[in-house]
N, C-alpha and C positions, 0 to 999 in steps of 0.2 A: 379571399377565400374564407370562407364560414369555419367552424371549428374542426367538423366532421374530415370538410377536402384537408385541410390542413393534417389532421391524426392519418389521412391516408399521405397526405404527400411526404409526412414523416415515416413513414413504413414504408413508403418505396424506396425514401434514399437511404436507410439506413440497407438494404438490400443491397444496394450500389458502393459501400465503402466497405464491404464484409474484409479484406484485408486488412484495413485498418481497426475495426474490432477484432480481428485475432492478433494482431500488434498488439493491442490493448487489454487483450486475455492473456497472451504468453510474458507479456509484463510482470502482471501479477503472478502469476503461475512461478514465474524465473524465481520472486523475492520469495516466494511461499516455499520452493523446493529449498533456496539458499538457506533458510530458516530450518528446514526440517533437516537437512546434510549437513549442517555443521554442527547438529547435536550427534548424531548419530556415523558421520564418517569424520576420517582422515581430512585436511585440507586439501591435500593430493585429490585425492580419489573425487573429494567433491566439487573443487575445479573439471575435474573432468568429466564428470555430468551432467556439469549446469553446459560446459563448452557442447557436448553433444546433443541436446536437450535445444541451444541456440541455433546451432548447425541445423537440427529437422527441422526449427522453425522459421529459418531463416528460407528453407527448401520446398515448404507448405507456401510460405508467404508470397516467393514467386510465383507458383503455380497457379496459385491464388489471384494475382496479378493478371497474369497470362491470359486467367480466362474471361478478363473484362476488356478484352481486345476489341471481339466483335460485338459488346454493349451498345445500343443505341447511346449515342450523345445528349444528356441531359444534365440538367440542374437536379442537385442534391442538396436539401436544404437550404433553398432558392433564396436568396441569390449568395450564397456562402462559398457552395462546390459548383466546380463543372468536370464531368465525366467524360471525356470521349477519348480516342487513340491517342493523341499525340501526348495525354495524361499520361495512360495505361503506357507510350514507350517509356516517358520521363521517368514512370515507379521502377518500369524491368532494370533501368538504368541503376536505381539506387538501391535496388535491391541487389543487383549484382555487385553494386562494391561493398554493399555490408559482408557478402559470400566470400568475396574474396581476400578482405579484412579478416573473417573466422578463420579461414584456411592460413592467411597470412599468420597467424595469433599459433595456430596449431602446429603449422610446421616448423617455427624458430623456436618453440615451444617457453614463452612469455609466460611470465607469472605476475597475471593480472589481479587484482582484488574480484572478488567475486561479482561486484556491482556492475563490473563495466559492462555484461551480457546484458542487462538489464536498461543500463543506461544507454547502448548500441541502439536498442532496441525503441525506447522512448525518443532518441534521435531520429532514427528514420520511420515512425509514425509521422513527426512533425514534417520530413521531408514531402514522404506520401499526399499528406497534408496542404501542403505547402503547392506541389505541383498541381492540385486539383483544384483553388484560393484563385475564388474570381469578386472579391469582398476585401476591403482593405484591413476592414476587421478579422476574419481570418486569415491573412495575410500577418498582418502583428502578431495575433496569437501563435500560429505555426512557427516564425522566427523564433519567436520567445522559448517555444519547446525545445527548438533545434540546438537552439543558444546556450541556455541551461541546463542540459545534458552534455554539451560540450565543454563549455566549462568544468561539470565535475569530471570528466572524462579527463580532460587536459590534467586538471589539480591531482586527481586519485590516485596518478603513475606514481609506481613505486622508484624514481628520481629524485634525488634532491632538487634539482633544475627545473622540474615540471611547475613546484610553488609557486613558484615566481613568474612561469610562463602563462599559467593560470589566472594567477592575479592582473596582468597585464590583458589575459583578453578579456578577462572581467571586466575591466573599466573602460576598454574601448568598447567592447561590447557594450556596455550600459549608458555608455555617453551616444553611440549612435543609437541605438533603440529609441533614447529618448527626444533624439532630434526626429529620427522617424515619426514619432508620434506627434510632434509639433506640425510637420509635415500636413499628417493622415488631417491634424484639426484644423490645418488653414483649407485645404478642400473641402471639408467637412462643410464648413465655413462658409466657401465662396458657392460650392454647388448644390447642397443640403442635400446630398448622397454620398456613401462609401465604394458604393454598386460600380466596378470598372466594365460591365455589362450598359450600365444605364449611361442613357444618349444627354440624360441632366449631367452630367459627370463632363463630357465634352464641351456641350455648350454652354456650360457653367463657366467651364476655364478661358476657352474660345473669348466670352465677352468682358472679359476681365485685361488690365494693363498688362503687357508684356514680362515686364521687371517683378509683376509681383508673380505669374505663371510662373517665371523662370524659377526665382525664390522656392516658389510651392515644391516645386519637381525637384530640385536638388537635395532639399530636406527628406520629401517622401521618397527619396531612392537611399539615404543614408545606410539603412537597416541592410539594403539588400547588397550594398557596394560593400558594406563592410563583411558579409559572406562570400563575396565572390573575392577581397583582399584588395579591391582596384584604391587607387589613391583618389582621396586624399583619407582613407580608411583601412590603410595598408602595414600601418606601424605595428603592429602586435604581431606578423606573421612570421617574420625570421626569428624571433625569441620562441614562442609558441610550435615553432618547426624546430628548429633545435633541442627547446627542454623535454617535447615530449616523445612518449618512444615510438620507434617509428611505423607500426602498422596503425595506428591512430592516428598519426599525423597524415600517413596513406588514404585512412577513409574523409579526413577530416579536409584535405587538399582537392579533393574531387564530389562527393556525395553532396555539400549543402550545394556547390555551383552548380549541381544540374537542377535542381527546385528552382534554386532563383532565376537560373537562364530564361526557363517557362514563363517564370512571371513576369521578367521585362517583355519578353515579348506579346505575352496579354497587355502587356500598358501601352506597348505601341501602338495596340488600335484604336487609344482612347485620349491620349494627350496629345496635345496639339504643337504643332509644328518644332517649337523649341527643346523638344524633348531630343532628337535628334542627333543638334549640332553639340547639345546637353553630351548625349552619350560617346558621338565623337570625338569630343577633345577629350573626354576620361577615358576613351579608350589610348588612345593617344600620349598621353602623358602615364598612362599606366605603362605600357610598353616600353617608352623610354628608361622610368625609372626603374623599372623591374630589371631590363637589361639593362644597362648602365651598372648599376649596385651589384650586381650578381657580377662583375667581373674581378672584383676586390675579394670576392669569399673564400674563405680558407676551411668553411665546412660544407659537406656534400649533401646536408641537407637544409641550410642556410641558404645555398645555391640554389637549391631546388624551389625553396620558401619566394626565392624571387623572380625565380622563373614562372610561378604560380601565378607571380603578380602579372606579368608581360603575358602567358598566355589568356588570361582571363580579359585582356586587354583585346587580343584577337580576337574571343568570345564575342565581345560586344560591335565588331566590325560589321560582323552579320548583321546585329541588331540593328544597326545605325543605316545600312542599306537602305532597310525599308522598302525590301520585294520580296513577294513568293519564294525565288531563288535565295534570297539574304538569310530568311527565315530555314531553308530548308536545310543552308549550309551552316549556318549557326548549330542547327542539330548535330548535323554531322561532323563538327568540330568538335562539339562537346562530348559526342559518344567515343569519337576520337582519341580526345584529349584523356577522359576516362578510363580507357586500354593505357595509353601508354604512360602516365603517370602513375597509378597503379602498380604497373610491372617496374616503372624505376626506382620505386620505395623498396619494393622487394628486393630487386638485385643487388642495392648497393648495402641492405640488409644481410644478405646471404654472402657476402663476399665476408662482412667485418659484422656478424649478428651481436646486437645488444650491445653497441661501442657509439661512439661519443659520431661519429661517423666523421673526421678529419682527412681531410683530401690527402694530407701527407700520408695517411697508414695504406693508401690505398696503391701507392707504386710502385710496381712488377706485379702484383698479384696476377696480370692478366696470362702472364708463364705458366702460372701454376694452376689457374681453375680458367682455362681457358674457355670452356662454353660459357659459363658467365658473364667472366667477361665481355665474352664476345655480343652474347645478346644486350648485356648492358650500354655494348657498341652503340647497337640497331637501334637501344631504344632512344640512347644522345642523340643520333642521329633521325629519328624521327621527330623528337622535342625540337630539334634546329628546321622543324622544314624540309627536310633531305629527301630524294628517292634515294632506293626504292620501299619508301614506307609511307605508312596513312598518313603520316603528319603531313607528309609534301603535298599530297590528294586532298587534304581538309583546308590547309591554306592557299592553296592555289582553288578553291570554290570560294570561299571567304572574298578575296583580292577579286575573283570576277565576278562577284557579285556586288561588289561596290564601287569596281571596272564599270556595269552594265547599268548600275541605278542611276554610274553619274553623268553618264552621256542620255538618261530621261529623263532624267530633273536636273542636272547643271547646276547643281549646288556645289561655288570654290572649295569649300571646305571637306566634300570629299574627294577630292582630287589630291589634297593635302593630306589626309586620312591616307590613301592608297600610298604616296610616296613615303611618309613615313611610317608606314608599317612594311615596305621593304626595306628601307634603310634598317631598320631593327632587324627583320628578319636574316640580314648580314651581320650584324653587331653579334647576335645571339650566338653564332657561329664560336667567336672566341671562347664563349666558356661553355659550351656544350659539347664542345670535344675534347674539353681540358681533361675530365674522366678519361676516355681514353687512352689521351697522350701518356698521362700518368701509367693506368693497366699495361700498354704495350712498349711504352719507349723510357720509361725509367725504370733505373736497377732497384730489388726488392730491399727493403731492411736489413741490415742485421737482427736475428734476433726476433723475426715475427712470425708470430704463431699460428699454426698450419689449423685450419677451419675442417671438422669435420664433414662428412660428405652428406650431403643433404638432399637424397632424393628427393620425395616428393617435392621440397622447391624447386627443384631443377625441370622437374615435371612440367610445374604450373607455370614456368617461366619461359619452358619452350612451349607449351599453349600461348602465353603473352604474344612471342614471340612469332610465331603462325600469324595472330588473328591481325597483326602490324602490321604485317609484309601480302597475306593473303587480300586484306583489304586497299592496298595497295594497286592490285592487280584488278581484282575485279570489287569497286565500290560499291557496285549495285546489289550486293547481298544485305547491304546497311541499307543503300539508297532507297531499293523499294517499300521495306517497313514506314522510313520518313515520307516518302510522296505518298503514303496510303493514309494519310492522316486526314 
């Protein structure tokens, strides 16, 4: 392209990312307002106008989103971005759990440092980012954003606990990143493209020795395993789930793995064969250790940290398929997984708000704030796989779609894949209904203290609680968004 095509092909696509420049406008607007309110209000008063200030923007941004639905599918500063639906679901995705994270933040009503709105913010640009990242180069740089906003996110909590959980994912973070980037430069390297679009990029790798491919791909997936928590990048999440407080750890456990979901499955069209067997034993051996470890936790959000691990381990079952169907149910796992991870941050939130979250403080409560509990039930019981809720409807498409890939292609290893991810999907049973056992079959404390009544959580948690069970029944209200893709 001459200069000219080029200053146009530059104004088309910034046309195409207008979400993400008003991400990048309410950024600055958030720290300009924070600057101007804390000379002039209360700390009170001006938490709660940066919080509402966040809220409309967070409510502009989807809308915003929404309406790049029916956009033609195109390259945005070619070959950087790719635009089309299955993009625009991945933002509504992450858009929704920033929304749900403010409401989370608003109803337990947390006293956050002023920055976090800001930092929220700069977070899920990189996400936006990140799901539309068809360039390894913007691929790194999105991470990077996601990264370093989480970090001070994690550090900022007003916890003694959080330092430490912070520093910790700082240096795991920083040690994968930089294996990523090792990665990114042996492809570089072998194909002289970054372009996961470009056909050099395949058959670059294609006529290269197996051992060194294999190498290349475990490195250049480093960055994105250690966002989704899968092993052997899984160490920092039970410290980092427990030090910090829990509606951040709520957006922090689901929003980066739906961007990254995306972009494994842009790589599957372009790396060659070993990528596969690559993500099936990691899914594999994620599952295992997530549930295994999670059965020894004595806190309720430790447990959760490694359930995180094991589910995201299912995430990648779909991936590893390798059909239409694989891909379709990988979505719908993940949108899934999103509802009802989400709603179990909250509940076990609202049962014990702002507490260390120890499985011990939690039995008998389920006597005394019985809808809670009780949804809290539904949502154990959807995280185990269980009817009658989305979890059992997203893992039973997962399981047959890699039922169906493996009687097309006959590859042993997933037939191995299928049986041990039901074997886990059994294991997981023991400690996904220990919450319960605790709410309904053990006597309350002496001595503990009675949680005021919290409508609007109770609200948002019986919408949780609907869209679990409702999708259950009828999937196709999810379903047909994904197949329109």
């Amino acid at each position: 392209m001459n200069i000219s095509e080029q200053l146009i092909h530059i104004r088309q696509s910034l046309a195409g990312i207008v979400p993400e420049i008003f991400l990048a406008l309410l950024f600055c607007f958030i720290l300009l307002a924070e600057l101007l309110f804390l000379k002039k209000l209360t700390p009170a008063k001006s938490a709660a106008y940066l919080q509402n200030i966040a809220l409309a923007g967070c409510i502009i941004t989807f809308g915003l989103v929404l309406m790049q639905w029916n956009a033609e599918p195109s390259f945005k500063f070619h070959p950087l971005l790719f635009l089309d639906r299955q993009a625009v679901f991945f933002k509504l995705m992450i858009v929704f759990a920033w929304l749900f994270t403010l409401l989370h933040v608003r109803f337990l009503k947390y006293d956050f440092p002023p920055e976090y709105n800001a930092l929220l913010i700069a977070a899920v640009a990189g996400m936006n980012l990140l799901s539309m990242s068809t360039h390894l180069l913007s691929i790194y740089l999105s991470l990077e954003l996601i990264s370093i906003s989480s970090y001070i996110l994690v550090a900022l909590s007003p916890y003694r606990k959080a330092a430490e959980g912070g520093i910790k994912y700082l240096l795991f973070g920083s040690a994968s990143s930089a294996v990523m980037l090792y990665g990114i430069s042996f492809i570089y390297g072998i194909t002289g493209t970054m372009d996961i679009t470009s056909e050099a990029l395949t058959v670059g790798l294609s006529n290269n020795n197996d051992l060194v491919v294999t190498v290349t791909i475990v490195l250049t997936l480093a960055g994105l395993l250690f966002k989704l928590s899968l092993v052997p990048f899984h160490v920092w999440t039970p410290d980092v789930y427990e030090s910090a407080p829990t509606p951040l750890v709520s957006f922090l456990s689901v929003a980066p793995k739906v961007a990254v979901v995306l972009v494994l499955m842009r790589l599957a069209g372009i790396l060659p064969a070993q990528y596969f067997p690559i993500l099936g034993g990691i899914a594999l051996i994620s599952m295992t250790i997530g549930n295994v470890a999670a059965l020894w936790q004595t806190n309720a959000r430790r447990l959760l940290a490694y359930s995180s691990i094991s589910q995201a381990g299912y995430l990648l079952v779909g991936i590893a398929a390798y059909s239409r169907f694989g891909f379709e149910s990988a979505v719908f796992y993940t949108a899934s997984y999103l509802i009802i991870n989400l709603g179990a941050f909250l509940l076990i939130d609202l049962l014990k708000p702002k507490s260390d979250t120890t499985l011990a403080d939690y039995e008998g409560l389920g006597k005394r704030y019985i809808w809670i509990s009780g949804t809290l039930t539904v949502i154990m019981i959807a995280l185990a796989g269980l009817p009658p809720t989305v979890g059992f409807t997203s893992k039973l498409l997962i399981f047959s779609a890699l039922w169906e890939s493996y009687h097309q292609q006959e590859f042993p290893w997933m037939l191995w894949l299928l049986i041990g991810g039901i074997l886990n999907a059994a294991i997981s049973l023991a400690y996904y209904l220990r919450l319960p056992y605790l709410l309904f079959f053990k006597s309350e404390k002496a001595g503990t203290q009675a949680v005021s009544d919290n409508i609007p959580g109770k609200v948002l948690a019986g919408v949780v609680l609907v869209a679990v069970l409702a999708l259950f029944f009828s999937p196709e209200w999810l379903l047909k968004w994904i197949t329109a893709f």
